[in-house]
matplotlib code that plots the C-alpha trace (Angstrom):
import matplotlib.pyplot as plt

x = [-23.2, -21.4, -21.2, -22.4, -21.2, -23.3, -23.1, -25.7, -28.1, -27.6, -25.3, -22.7, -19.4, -18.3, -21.6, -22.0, -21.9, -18.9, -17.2, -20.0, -18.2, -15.6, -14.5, -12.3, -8.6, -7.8, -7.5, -4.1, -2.5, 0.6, 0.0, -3.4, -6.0, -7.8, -11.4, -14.2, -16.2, -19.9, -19.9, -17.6, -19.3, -18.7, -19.4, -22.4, -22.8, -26.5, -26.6, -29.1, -29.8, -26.9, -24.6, -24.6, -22.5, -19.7, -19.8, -19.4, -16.0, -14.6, -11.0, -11.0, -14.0, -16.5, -18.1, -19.5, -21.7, -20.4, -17.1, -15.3, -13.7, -12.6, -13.6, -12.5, -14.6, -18.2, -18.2, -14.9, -14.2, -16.1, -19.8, -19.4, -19.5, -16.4, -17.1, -15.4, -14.2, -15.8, -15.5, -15.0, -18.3, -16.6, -14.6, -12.6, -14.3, -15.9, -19.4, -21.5, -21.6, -23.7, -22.1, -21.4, -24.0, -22.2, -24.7, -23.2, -24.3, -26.4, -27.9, -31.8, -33.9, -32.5, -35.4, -35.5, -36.2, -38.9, -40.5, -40.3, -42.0, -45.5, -47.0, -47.2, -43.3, -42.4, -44.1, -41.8, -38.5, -37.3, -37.5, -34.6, -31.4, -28.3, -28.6, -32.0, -30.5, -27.9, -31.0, -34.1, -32.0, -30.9, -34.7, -35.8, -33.4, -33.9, -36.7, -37.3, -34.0, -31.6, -30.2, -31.3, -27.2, -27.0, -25.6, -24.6, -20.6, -20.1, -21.5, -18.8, -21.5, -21.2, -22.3, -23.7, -26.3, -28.3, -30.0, -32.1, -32.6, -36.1, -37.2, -36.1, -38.2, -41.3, -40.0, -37.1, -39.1, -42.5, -44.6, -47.3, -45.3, -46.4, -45.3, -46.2, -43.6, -41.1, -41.3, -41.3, -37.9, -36.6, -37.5, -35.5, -32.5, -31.8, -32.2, -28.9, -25.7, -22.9, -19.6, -17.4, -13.6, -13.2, -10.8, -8.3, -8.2, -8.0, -4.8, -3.4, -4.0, -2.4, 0.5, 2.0, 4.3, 5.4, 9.5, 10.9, 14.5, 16.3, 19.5, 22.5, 23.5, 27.0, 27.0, 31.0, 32.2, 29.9, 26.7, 23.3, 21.4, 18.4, 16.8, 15.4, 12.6, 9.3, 8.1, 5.1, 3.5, -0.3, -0.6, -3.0, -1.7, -1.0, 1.9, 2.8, 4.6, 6.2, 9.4, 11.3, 15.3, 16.9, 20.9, 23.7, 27.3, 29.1, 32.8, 31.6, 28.9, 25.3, 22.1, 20.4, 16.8, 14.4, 11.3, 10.6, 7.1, 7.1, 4.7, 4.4, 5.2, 7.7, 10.5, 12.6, 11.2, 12.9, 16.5, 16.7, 16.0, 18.8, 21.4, 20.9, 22.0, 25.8, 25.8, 25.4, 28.2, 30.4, 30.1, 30.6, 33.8, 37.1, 39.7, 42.0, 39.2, 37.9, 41.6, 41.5, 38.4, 39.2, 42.6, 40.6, 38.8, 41.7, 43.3, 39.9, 40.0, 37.0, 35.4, 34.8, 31.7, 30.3, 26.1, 24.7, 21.0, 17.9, 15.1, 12.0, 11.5, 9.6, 11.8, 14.1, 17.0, 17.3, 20.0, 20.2, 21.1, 23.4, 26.7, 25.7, 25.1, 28.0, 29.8, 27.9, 29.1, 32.7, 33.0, 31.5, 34.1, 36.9, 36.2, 35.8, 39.8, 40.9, 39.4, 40.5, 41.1, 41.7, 39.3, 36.7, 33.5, 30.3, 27.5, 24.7, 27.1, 27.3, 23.8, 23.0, 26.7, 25.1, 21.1, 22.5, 24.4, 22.3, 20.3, 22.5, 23.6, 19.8, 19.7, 22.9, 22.4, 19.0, 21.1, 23.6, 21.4, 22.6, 23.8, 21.2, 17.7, 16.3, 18.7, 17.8, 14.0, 15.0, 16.9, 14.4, 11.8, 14.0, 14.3, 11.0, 9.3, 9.8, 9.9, 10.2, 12.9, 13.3, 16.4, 17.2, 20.7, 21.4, 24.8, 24.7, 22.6, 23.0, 20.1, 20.0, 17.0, 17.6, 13.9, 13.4, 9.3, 6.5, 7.1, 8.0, 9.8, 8.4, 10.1, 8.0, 8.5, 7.4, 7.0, 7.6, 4.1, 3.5, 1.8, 3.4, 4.4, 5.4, 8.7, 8.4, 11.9, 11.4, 9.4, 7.0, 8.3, 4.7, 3.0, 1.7, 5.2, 5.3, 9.0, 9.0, 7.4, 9.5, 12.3, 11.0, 9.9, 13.1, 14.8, 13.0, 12.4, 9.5, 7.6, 7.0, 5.9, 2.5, 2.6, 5.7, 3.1, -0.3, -3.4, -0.9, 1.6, 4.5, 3.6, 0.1, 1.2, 3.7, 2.7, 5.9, 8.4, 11.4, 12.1, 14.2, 13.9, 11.1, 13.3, 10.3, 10.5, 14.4, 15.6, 15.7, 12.6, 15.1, 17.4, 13.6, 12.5, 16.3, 16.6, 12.5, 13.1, 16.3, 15.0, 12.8, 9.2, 8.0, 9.3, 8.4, 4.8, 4.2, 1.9, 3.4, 7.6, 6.3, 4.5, 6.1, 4.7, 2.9, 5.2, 8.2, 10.9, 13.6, 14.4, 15.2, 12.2, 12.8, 16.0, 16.4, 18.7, 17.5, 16.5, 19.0, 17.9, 19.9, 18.9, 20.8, 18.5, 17.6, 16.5, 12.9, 13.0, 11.5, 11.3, 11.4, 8.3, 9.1, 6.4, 5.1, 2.0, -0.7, -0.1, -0.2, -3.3, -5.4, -3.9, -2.9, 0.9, 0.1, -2.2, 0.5, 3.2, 0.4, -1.0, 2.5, 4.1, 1.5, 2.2, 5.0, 4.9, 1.3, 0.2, -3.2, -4.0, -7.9, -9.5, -12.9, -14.7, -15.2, -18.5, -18.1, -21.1, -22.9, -25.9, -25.4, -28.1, -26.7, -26.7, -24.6, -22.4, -22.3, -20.7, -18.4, -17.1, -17.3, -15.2, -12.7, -12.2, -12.1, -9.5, -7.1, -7.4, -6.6, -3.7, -0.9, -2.8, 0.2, 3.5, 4.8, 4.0, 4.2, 1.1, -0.7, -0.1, -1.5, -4.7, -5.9, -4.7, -7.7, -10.2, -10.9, -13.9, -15.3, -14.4, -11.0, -11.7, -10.9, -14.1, -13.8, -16.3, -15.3, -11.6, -13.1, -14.2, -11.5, -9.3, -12.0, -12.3, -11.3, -7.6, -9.2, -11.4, -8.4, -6.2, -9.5, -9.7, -6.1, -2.9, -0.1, 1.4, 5.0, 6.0, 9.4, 9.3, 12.6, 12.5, 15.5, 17.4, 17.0, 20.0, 22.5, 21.2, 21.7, 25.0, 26.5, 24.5, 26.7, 29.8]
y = [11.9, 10.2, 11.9, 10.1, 10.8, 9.5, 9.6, 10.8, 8.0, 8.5, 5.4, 5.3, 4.5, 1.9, 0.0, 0.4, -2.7, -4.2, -2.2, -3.9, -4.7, -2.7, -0.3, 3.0, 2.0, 5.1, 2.2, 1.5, 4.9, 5.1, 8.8, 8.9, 9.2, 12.9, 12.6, 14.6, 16.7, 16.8, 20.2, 19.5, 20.0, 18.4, 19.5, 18.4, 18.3, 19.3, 16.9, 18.0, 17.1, 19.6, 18.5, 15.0, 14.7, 16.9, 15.1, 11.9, 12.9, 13.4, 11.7, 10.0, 11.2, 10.3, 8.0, 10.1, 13.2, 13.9, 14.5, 14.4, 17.9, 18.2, 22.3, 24.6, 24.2, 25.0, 27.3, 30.1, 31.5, 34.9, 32.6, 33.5, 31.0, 29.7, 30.6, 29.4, 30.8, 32.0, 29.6, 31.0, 30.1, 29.9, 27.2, 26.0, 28.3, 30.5, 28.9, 29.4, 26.1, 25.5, 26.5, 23.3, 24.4, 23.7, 21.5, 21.6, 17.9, 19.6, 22.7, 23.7, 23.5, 26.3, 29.1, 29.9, 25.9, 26.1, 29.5, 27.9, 24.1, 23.8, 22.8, 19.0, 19.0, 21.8, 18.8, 16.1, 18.3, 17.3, 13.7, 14.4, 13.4, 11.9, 10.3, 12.3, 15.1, 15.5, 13.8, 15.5, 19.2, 18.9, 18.4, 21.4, 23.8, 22.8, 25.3, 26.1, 24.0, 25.8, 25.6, 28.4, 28.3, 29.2, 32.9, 35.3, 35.0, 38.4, 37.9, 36.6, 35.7, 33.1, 29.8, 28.9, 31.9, 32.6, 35.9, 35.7, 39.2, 40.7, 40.6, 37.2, 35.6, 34.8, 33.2, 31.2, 29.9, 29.2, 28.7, 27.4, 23.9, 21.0, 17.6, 16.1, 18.0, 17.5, 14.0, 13.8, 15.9, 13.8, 10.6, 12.0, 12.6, 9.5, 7.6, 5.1, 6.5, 4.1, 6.2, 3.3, 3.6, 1.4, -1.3, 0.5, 3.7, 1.2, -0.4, 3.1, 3.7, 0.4, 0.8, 4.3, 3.7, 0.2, -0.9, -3.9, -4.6, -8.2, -9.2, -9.9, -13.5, -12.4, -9.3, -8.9, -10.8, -13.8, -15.4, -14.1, -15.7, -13.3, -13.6, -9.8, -7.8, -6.5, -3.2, -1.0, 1.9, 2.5, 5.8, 6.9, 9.5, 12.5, 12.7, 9.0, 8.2, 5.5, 4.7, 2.0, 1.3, -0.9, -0.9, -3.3, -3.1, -2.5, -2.4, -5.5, -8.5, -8.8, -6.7, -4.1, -3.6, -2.2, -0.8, 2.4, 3.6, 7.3, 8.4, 12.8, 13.1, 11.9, 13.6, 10.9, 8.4, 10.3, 10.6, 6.6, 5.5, 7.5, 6.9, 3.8, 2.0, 4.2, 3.6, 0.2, -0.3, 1.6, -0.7, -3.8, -2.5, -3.9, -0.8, -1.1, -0.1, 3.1, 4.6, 4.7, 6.5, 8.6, 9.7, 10.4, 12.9, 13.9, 14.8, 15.9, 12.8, 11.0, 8.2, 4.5, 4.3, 2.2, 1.9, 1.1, 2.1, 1.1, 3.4, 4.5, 7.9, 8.9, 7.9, 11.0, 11.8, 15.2, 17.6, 20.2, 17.9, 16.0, 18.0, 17.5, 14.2, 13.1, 15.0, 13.7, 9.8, 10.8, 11.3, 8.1, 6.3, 8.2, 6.6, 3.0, 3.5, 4.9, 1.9, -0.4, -3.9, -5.4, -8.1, -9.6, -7.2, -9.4, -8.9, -8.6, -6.5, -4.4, -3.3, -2.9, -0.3, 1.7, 1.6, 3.0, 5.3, 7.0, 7.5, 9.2, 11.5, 12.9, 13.7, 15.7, 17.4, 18.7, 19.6, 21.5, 22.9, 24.7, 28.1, 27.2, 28.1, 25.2, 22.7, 24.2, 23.9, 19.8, 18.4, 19.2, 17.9, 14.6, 14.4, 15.3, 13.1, 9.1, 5.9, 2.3, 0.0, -3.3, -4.0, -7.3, -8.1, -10.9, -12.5, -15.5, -17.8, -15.4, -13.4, -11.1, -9.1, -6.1, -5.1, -2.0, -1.3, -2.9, -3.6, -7.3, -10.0, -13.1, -15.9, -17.7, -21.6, -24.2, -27.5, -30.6, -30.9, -28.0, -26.1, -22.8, -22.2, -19.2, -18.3, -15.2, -13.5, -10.7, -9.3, -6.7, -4.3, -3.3, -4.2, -7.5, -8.7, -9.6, -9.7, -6.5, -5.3, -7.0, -5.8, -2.0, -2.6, -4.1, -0.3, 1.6, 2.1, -0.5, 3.2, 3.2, -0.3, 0.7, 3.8, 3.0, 1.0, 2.2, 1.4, -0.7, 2.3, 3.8, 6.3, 5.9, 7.8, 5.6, 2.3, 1.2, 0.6, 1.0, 3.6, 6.3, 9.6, 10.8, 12.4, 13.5, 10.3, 10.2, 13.9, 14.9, 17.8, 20.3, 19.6, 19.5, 22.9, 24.1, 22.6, 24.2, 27.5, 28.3, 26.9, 28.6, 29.6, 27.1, 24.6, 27.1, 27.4, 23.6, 22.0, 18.7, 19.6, 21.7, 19.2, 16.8, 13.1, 11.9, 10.3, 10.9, 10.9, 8.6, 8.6, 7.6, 5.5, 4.4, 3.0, 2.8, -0.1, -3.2, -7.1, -9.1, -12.5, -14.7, -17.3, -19.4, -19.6, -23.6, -23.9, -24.5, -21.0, -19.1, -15.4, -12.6, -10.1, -7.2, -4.6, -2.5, -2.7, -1.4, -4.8, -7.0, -5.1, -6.5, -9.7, -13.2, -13.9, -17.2, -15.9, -13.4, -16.1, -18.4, -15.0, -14.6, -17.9, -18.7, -15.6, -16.2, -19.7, -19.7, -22.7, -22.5, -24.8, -24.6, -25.0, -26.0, -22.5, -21.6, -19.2, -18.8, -19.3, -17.4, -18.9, -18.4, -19.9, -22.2, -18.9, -17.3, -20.3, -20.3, -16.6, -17.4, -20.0, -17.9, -15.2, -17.9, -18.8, -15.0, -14.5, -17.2, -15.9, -12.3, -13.1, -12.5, -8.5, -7.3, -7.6, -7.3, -9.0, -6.4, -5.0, -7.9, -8.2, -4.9, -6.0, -8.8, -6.4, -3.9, -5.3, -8.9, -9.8, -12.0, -14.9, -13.8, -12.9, -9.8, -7.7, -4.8, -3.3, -2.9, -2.5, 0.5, 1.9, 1.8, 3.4, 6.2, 7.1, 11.1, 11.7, 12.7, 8.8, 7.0, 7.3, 5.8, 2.4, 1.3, 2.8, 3.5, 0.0, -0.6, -3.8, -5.5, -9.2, -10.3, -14.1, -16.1, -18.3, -21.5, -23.2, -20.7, -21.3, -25.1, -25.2, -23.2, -25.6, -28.1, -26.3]
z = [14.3, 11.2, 8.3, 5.1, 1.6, -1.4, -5.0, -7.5, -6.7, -2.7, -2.3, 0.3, -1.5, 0.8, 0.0, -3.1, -5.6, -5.4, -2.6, -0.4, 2.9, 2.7, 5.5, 5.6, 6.6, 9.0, 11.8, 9.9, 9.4, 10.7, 12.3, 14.3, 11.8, 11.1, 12.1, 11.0, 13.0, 13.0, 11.7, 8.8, 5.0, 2.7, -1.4, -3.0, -6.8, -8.1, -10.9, -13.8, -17.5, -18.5, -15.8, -16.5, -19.3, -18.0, -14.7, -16.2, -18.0, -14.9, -14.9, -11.1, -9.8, -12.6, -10.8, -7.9, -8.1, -4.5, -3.9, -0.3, 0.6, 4.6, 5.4, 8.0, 10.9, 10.7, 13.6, 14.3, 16.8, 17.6, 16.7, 12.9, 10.4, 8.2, 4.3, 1.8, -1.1, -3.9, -6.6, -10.3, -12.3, -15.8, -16.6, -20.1, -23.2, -20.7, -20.3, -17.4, -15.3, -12.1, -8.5, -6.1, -3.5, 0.2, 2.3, 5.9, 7.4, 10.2, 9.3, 9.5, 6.0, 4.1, 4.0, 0.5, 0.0, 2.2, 0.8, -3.3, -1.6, -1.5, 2.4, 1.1, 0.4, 3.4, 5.7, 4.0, 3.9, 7.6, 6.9, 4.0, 5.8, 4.7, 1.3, 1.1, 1.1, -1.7, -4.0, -3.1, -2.4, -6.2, -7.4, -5.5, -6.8, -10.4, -11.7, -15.2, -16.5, -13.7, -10.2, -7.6, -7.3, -10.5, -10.8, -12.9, -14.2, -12.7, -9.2, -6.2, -3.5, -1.0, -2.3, 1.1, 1.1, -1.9, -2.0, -5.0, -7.0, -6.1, -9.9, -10.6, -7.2, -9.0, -12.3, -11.0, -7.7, -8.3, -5.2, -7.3, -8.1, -6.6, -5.0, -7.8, -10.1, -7.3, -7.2, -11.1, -10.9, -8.2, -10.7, -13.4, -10.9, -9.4, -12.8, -12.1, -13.9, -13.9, -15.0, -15.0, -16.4, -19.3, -19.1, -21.2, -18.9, -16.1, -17.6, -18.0, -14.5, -13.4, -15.7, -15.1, -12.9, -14.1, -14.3, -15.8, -16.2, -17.5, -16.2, -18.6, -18.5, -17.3, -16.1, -16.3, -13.1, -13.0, -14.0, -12.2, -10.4, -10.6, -14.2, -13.9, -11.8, -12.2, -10.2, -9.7, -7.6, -7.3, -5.3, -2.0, -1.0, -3.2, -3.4, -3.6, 0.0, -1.1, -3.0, -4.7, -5.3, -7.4, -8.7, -9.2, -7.1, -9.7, -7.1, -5.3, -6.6, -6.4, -6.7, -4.2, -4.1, -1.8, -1.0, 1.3, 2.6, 4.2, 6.9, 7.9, 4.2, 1.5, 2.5, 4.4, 2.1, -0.8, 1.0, 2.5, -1.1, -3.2, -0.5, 1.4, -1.1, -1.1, 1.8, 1.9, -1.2, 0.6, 3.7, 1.3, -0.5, 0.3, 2.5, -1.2, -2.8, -0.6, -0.1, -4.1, -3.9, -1.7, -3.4, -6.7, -4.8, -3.3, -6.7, -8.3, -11.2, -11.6, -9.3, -9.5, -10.3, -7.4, -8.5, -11.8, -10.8, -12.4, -11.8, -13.9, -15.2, -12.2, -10.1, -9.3, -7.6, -5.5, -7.2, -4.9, -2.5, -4.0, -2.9, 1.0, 0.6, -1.2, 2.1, 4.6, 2.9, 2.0, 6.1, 6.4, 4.0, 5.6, 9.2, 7.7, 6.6, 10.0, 11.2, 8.9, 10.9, 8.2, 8.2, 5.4, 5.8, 6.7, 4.6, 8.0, 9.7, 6.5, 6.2, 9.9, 9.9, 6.7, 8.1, 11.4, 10.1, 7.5, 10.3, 12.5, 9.6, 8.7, 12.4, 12.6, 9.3, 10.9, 13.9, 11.6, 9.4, 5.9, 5.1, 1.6, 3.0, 0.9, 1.9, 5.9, 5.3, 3.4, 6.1, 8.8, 6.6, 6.2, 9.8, 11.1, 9.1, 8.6, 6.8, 6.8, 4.8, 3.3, 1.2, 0.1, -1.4, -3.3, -4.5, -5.9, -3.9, -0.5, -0.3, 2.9, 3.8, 6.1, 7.5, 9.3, 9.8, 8.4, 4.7, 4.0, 1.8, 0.6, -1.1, -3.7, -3.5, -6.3, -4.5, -6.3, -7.1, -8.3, -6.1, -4.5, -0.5, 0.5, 3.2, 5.1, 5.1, 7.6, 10.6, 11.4, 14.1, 15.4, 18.4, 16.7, 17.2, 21.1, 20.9, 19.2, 21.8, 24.7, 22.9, 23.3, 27.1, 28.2, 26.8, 29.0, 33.0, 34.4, 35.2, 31.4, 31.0, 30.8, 28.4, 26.0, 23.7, 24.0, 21.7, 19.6, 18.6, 20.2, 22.5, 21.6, 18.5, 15.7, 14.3, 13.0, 16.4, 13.9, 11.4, 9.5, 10.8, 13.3, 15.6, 17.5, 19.3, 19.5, 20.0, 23.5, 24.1, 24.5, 21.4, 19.8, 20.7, 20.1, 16.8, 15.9, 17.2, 15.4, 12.3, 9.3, 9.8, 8.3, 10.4, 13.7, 12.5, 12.3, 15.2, 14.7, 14.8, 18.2, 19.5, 22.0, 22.6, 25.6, 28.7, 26.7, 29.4, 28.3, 24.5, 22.1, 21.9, 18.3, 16.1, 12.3, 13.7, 11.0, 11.2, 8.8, 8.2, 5.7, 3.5, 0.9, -2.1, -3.4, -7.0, -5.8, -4.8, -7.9, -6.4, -4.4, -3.5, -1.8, -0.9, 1.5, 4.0, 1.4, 0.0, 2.8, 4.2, 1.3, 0.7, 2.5, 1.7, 0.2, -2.3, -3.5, -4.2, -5.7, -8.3, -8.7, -9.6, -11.9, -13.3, -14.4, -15.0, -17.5, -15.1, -13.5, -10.5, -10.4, -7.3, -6.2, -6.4, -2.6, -2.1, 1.5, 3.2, 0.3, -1.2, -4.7, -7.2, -10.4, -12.7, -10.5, -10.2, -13.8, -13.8, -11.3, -13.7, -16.9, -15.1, -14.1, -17.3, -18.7, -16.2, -17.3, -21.4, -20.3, -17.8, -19.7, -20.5, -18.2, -19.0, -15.6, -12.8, -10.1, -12.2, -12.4, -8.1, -7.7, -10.3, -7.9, -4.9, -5.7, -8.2, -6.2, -4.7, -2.4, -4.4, -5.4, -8.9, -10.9, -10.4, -13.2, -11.7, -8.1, -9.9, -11.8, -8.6, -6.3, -9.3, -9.4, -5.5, -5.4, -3.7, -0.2, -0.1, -1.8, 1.2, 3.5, 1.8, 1.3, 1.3, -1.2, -3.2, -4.2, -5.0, -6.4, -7.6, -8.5, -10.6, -10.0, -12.6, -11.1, -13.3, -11.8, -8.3, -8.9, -10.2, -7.3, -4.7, -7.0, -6.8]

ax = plt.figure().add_subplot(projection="3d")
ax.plot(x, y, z, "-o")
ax.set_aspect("equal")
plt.show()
């Protein structure tokens, strides 16, 4: 039986005003989605007169009196039941605040509501189910202006089983009431209360996380081509899986940026994006250039600098690492001299040599392991979890995108009339790719055909067919349990490190191994968009690049208003157009256009307008329902200088 959670007036949030239609995203989690049992509780809020104001202060929760909390199990083992914790009843300056009474989703009618009901309301209690049940159990606790939950501050019981005290039975449950007064109680609770966040609490939201940067005309070897970039993160997941890179080559030309989105945590995610990019530089640079480096280290003077980075305060590098990781690429470096051939290095071959190999150095460093218990514990972290890459590099007017996963670039083209196309600059390795999929069958014996891609995931289990990381499904089962049972307890006490896939009898069944596609950039071509899936699960690709170019470009191409098979009366047409026109005077409210993606991303509607409302909402969803409806944002949308690209096509 599902379970339903409702807000203060019993509404479902998934169909709830502007949300209407919308489902939970677990069919898109990369991992196999966690699913609720039937005996799972959730938290119900008993909303009163006194309530009510401190519930709707509530930073990102405001909006619903119910909040979603997975429990333990209902039932443990040895036929007891799980009980939570006691919860302290006192909050900020000490006052007495109603409990959260814990409604499990299929439980009998709790006795002492049955003994306080008169027979008229006893006969209607079994018909109160679902989002009944959070509205009508709220009206019967609420006798003479307080909740039957409602304890002392010096009492610990169980807020699943009220035992009232003996002297208190008569006066705070009153047989005597009627239906009457229950209904008129009920009234007063379910009077509509909209806790929207105002628009300037949704900008704050929207812009926390917001980078801009402007690129020197000359940047000290020649002129850009790329004008500057705009990025953003809107987090899902808390912590925020995703992360975003950006930095100049400061030893060779051009500009590195990228986009990475973690799954099992953000641990790889947080390595691949503060040293791919090293790795990648080091790949570029010329032998002259890394014997130099490597005799400053040698003789302890200071390095090259080889990065300039540009990175928002959030983003943050890991220091404790920093020592092994420097290692781990100073080896690197030292084989690219031994094998100095003395040929020009190719750009493709460049970033598929540094993705491969920062691959094969998070496994061995798990393999190692570290003398430094934290380090131990990181690196298996790194490894055991994963994450998905796209890096574009851009020099002049070669831009190469290096795609590993299911994140994606998108080149924004301005056609000579005006209008916007959009030019898809890498691939999704999933099982929506058939050649993805060939690729992965051909690898393996024909006995595996059948289970190598199952339900659309690899080994029934990982969306993504190509990723950092995950040695689960590219470590043999003996270096697995090796590698596990040698390591710290927190890694030996984890289900998932211990836990071997299905039919997995001939890894590695997944490679960090990228898809480099080239493209020489045309003065038509205006910019770059980079992001990961939670953007492309929401949005076409040609509405990004057409938001986005007119973005930046302050020109509006209107289009006939489409309602989609609605049937929507003149008023309503009227609206439609009023908000059209509403939308085009507050454009240029953000200042960066990565923001201003991630606006339409969440707050449009059916008609593909800015809803505050349903924008309001989605911002407000509680951590645990966030992560149902989409998944975490990061987006990079690099504008081009046009001129510079045209004089080099010139040249």
């Amino acid at each position: 039986m599902p379970t339903t959670i409702t807000n203060a007036r019993g509404e479902a949030p998934a169909l709830n005003g502007p949300c209407a239609g919308m489902t939970p995203r677990s069919a898109h989690h990369r991992c196999l989605p966690r699913t609720f049992g039937s005996a799972d509780t959730f938290r119900v809020v008993a909303a009163t007169d006194r309530e009510t104001s401190q519930t709707g202060r509530r930073a990102r929760s405001g909006t619903w009196a119910a909040t979603l909390t997975p429990k333990l199990p209902a039932v443990i083992p040895g036929g007891s039941r799980a009980e939570p914790e006691p919860r302290n009843p006192c909050i900020g300056n000490g006052r007495p605040v109603p409990h959260k009474a814990e409604i499990p989703v299929r439980s009998a009618t709790p006795t002492i509501l049955t003994d306080a009901m008169s027979a008229p309301a006893q006969l209607l209690f079994p018909l109160m189910r679902n989002c009944e049940l959070g509205r009508i159990c709220s009206a019967a606790c609420y006798c003479h202006r307080r909740h039957l939950c409602c304890l002392s501050t010096h009492s610990t019981p169980n807020p699943l089983r009220y035992v009232p005290q003996k002297k208190n039975l008569t006066t705070v449950c009153r047989p005597k009431e009627n239906l009457r007064q229950l209904v008129q109680i009920r009234r007063y609770v379910t009077t509509p209360q909209r806790c929207y966040l105002t628009p300037p609490q949704v900008n704050s939201i929207l812009k926390a996380n917001e980078y801009s940067f402007k690129v020197p005309e000359f940047d000290g070897k020649n002129v850009s081509s790329i004008l500057g970039f705009d990025s953003n993160q809107l987090p899902a997941n808390a912590p925020i899986e995703d992360r975003r890179s950006a930095a100049t080559c400061l030893q060779t030309r051009g500009m590195l940026l990228g986009v990475f989105d973690g799954h099992a945590g953000c641990a790889c995610a947080q390595a691949v994006s503060e040293r791919l990019f090293y790795y990648i530089a080091v790949s570029l640079l010329p032998p002259d250039t890394l014997i130099e480096i490597e005799n400053a280290v040698e003789s302890g003077r200071a390095l090259l600098p080889i990065l300039q980075w540009h990175k928002h305060p959030n983003d943050y590098f890991s220091k404790e690492a920093s020592k092994l990781y420097f290692n781990s690429l100073r080896t690197y470096w030292q084989e690219l001299i031994d094998l100095n051939s003395g040929e020009t290095t190719d750009v493709k071959e460049a970033l598929i040599n540094a993705f491969k190999r920062l691959d094969s150095d998070l496994s061995l460093e798990a393999q190692v392991g570290d003398p430094n218990s934290f380090l131990n514990y990181w690196v298996l972290r790194v490894a055991f979890s994963g994450a998905t890459a796209c890096v574009a590099h851009v020099d002049g007017v070669d831009l190469h995108v290096a795609n590993t996963g299911d994140s994606r670039a998108l080149l924004g083209v301005q056609e000579e009339d005006g209008s916007w196309s959009a030019v898809t600059l890498s691939n999704d390795h999933n099982a929506q790719n058939e050649s993805e999929v060939k690729r992965l069958k051909s690898e393996h014996p024909k006995s595996e055909e059948k289970s190598v891609v199952k339900q659309d995931r690899l080994l029934g289990l990982l969306m993504p067919f190509r990723a950092f990381g995950d040695v689960k499904f590219k470590w043999s089962i003996e270096l697995q349990k090796r590698v596990v049972e040698s390591g710290p307890d927190q890694l030996n006490d984890n289900e998932y490190t211990k836990f071997v896939p299905p039919n997995y009898h001939s890894p590695p069944y997944l490679t960090a191994e990228p898809e480099v596609i080239y493209h020489k950039l045309r003065p038509k071509d205006k910019f770059l968009v980079l992001a990961t899936d939670g953007l492309w699960e929401t949005m076409h690709r040609q509405d990004v690049v057409k938001i986005v170019g007119e973005y930046l470009t302050g020109v509006h191409h209107q289009q006939p208003i489409a309602v989609g098979g609605y049937k929507v009366t003149l008023a309503q047409m009227h609206g439609l157009l009023m908000e059209r026109r509403a939308r085009i005077s507050s454009v240029f409210e953000d200042q960066n256009a990565a923001t201003h993606l991630i606006r339409h991303a969440v707050g449009n509607n059916e008609f593909g307008v800015v809803d505050h409302e349903r924008l309001s909402k989605m911002l407000s969803l509680p951590e645990e329902l966030a992560r149902m409806y989409r998944d975490d944002i990061s987006i990079i949308v690099v504008q081009f200088n046009s001129h510079v690209i045209g004089a080099h096509n010139q040249d």
